[in-house]
C-alpha positions as CSV (number, residue, x, y, z in Angstrom):
1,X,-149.5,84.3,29.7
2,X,-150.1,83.4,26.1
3,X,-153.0,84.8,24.5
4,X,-154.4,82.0,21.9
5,X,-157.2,81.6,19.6
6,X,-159.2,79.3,21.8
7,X,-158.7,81.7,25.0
8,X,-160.4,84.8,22.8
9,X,-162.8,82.6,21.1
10,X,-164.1,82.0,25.2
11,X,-163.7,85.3,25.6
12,X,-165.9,86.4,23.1
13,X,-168.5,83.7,23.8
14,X,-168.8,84.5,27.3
15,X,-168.7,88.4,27.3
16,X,-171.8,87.3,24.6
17,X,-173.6,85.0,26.6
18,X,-173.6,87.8,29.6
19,X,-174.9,90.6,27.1
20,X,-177.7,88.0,25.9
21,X,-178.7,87.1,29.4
22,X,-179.4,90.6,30.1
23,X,-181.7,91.0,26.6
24,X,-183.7,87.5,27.6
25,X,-183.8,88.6,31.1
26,X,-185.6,91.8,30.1
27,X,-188.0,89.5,28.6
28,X,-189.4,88.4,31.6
29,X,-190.7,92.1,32.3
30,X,-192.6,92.3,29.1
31,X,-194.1,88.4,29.2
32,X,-195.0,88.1,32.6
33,X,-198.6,88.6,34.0
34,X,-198.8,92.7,35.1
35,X,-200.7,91.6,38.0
36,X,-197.9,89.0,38.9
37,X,-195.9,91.3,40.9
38,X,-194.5,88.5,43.0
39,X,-193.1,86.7,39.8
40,X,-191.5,90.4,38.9
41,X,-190.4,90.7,42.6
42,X,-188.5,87.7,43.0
43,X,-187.2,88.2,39.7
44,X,-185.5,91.7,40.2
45,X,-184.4,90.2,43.6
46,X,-182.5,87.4,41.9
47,X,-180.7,89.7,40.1
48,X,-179.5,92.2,42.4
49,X,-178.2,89.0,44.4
50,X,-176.1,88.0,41.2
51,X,-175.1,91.8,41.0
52,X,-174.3,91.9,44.7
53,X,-172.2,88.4,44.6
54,X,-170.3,89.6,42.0
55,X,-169.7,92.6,43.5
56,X,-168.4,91.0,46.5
57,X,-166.9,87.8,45.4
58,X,-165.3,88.6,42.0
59,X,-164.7,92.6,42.2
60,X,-163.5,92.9,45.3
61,X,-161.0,89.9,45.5
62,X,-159.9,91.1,42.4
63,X,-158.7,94.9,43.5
64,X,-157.6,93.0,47.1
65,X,-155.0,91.5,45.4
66,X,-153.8,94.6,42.9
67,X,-153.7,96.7,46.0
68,X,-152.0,93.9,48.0
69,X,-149.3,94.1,45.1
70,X,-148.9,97.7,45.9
71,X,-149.2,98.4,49.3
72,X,-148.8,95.3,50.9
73,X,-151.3,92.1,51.8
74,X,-152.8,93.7,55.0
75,X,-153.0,97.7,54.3
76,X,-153.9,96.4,50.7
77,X,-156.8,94.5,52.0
78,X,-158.1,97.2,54.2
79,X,-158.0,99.7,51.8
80,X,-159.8,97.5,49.1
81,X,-162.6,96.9,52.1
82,X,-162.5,100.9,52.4
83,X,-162.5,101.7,48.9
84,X,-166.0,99.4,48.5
85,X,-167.8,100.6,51.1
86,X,-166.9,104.0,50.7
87,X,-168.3,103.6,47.3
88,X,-171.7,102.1,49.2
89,X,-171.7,105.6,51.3
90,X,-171.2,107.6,48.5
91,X,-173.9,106.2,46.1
92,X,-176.1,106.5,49.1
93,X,-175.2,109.9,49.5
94,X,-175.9,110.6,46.1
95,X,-179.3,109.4,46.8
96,X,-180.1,111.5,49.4
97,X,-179.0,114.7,47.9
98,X,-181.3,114.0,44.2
99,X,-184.4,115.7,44.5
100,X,-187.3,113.9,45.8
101,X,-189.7,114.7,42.9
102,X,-186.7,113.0,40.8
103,X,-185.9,109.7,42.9
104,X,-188.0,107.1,42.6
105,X,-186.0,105.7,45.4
106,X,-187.7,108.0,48.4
């Protein structure tokens, strides 16, 4: 594949326009009504959605197909599948074991 000006110039627009989404989005935390909590609700949920889709969709089709290369389509697959969830467990795990007085998760 033939790296050109045009494919780094989209590149660098895109890996811009992500960084810039996140500054406006933190926008919305500072403008919006304090007493809208609904707004600021709906809001965070959107965003873990987009987090959690491209977790899913782009991530984890993505290392599928490296380990597919490796160790095969099916074991690659599985392990892929394993590999993600097991980080899932583990980042829960991790929440568990902080202290409570330091997670504002409990």
């Amino acid at each position: 594949m033939e790296i050109t000006t045009s494919k780094i110039v989209a590149g660098f627009l895109l890996t811009a326009a992500a960084g810039l989404s996140t500054g406006i989005g933190s926008c919305i935390a500072f403008f919006a009504k304090r007493s809208d909590t609904r707004f600021l609700s709906c809001a965070l949920g959107f965003s873990g959605g987009v987090m959690i889709y491209i977790s899913l969709v782009e991530l984890l089709a993505g290392s599928q197909l490296e380990l597919s290369e490796i160790f095969g389509k099916r074991p690659g697959s599985l392990l892929g599948i394993a590999a993600f969830f097991g980080g899932i467990a583990i980042a829960m795990m991790i929440d568990k074991l902080v202290p409570h007085h330091e997670n504002p998760h409990e």
